[in-house]
C-alpha positions in Angstrom: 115.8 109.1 116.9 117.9 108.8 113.6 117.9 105.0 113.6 113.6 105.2 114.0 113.5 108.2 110.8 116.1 105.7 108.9 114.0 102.1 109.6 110.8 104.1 108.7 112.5 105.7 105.5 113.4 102.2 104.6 110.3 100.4 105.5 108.1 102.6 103.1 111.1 102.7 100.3 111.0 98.8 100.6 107.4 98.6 100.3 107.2 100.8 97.5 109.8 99.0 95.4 108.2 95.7 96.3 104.9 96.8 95.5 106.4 98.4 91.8 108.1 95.0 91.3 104.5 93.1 91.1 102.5 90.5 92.6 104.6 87.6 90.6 107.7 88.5 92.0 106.7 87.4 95.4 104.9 84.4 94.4 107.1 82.9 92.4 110.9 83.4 94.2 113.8 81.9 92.1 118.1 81.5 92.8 118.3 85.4 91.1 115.4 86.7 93.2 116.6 85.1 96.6 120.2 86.7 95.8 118.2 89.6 95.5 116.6 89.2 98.4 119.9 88.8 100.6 121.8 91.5 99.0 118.9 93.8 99.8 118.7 92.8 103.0 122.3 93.4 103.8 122.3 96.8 102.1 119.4 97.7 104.3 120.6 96.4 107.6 123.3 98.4 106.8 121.5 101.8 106.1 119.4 101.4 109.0 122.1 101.2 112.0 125.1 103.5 110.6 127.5 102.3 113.4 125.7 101.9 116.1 125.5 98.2 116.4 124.7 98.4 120.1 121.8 96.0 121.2 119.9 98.9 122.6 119.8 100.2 118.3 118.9 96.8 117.1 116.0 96.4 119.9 114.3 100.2 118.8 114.9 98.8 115.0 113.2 95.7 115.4 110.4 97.5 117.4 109.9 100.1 114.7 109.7 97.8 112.1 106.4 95.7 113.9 105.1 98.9 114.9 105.3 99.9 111.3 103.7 96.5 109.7 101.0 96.8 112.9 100.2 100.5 111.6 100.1 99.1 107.8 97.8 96.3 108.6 95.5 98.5 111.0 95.3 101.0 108.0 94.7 98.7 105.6 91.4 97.6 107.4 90.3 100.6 107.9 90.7 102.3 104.8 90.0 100.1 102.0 91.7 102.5 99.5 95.1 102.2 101.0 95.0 98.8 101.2 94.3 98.4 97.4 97.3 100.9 97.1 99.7 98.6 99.2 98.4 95.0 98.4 96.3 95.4 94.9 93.7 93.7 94.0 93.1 90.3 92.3 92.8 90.6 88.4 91.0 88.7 86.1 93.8 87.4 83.2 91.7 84.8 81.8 88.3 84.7 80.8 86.1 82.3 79.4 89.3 80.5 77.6 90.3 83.8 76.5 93.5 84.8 77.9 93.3 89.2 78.3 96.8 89.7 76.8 97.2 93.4 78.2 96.5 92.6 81.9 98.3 89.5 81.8 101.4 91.6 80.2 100.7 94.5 82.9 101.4 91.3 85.7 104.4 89.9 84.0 102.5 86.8 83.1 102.1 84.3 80.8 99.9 81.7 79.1 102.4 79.0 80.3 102.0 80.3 83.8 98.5 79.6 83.5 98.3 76.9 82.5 100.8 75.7 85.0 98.3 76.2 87.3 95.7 75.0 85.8 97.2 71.6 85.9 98.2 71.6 89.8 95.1 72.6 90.9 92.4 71.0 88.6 94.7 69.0 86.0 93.1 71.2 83.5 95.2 70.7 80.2 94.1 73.5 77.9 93.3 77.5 77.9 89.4 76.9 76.6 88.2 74.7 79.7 89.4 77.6 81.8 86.3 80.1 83.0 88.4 82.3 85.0 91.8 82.3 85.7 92.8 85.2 88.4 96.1 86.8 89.4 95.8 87.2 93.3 96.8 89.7 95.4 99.4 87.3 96.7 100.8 86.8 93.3 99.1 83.1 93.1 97.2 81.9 89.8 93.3 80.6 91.1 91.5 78.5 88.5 88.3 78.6 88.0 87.5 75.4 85.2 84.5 75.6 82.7 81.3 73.9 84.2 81.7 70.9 81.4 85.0 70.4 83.2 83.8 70.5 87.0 80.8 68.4 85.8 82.8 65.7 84.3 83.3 66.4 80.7 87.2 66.0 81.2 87.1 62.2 79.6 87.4 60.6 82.8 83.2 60.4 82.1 
């Protein structure tokens, strides 16, 4: 019974710091966030099983964690406030060219990563022939070009 109360403990610690960290941490992973990554995954293997390394502890573990991310996603769907708490919500950070400086700090995101975006997906070049740009819930920038840009006024004719 300790190893289920320390996996849960873990689990919702995890989730919390994860959530507190932001959407852009997960979307965009880099060498210092997947060293991250491992060490916190050793550190918590290593909080969850004590000693007991028997296969018998590793099997309840594993089980506790899916039944924990099968209880998250069930309560998610049915209670639309807790999933807002655990995934967010997308966020407008650029509107109508105009780039909404204090949500875009709030995310930990930039004009550059914007416009980064704006080039994979619609090889828009500058802020004003963006209509929307919105910060996902799973950390991705969507682009949403001006109509003039959609309709052809990008030069090409």
């Amino acid at each position: 019974m300790d190893s289920v109360i320390r996996v849960i403990v873990m689990y919702l610690f995890l989730l919390l710091v994860l959530r507190l960290s932001g959407k852009r941490t997960l979307a965009e992973t880099d060498t210092f966030d997947l060293l991250t990554l491992l060490i916190i995954s050793e550190t918590t293997q290593q909080a969850m099983v004590d000693h007991d390394h028997s296969m018998t502890n590793a099997f309840l573990l594993i089980t506790t964690l899916v039944g924990l991310t099968i209880l998250i996603s069930v309560l998610k769907q049915y209670f639309p406030t807790f999933s807002k708490i655990v995934d967010d919500m997308p966020l407008i950070i650029v509107e109508h060219g105009r780039p909404l400086k204090d949500r875009m700090n709030k995310s930990r995101v930039d004009e550059e990563d914007v416009l980064e975006s704006a080039r994979l997906l619609h090889g828009v070049e500058r802020m004003d022939q963006i209509k929307y740009a919105v910060l996902e819930r799973s950390g991705e920038i969507s682009i949403i070009p001006t109509d003039q840009w959609r309709l052809g006024g990008n030069g090409a004719g």
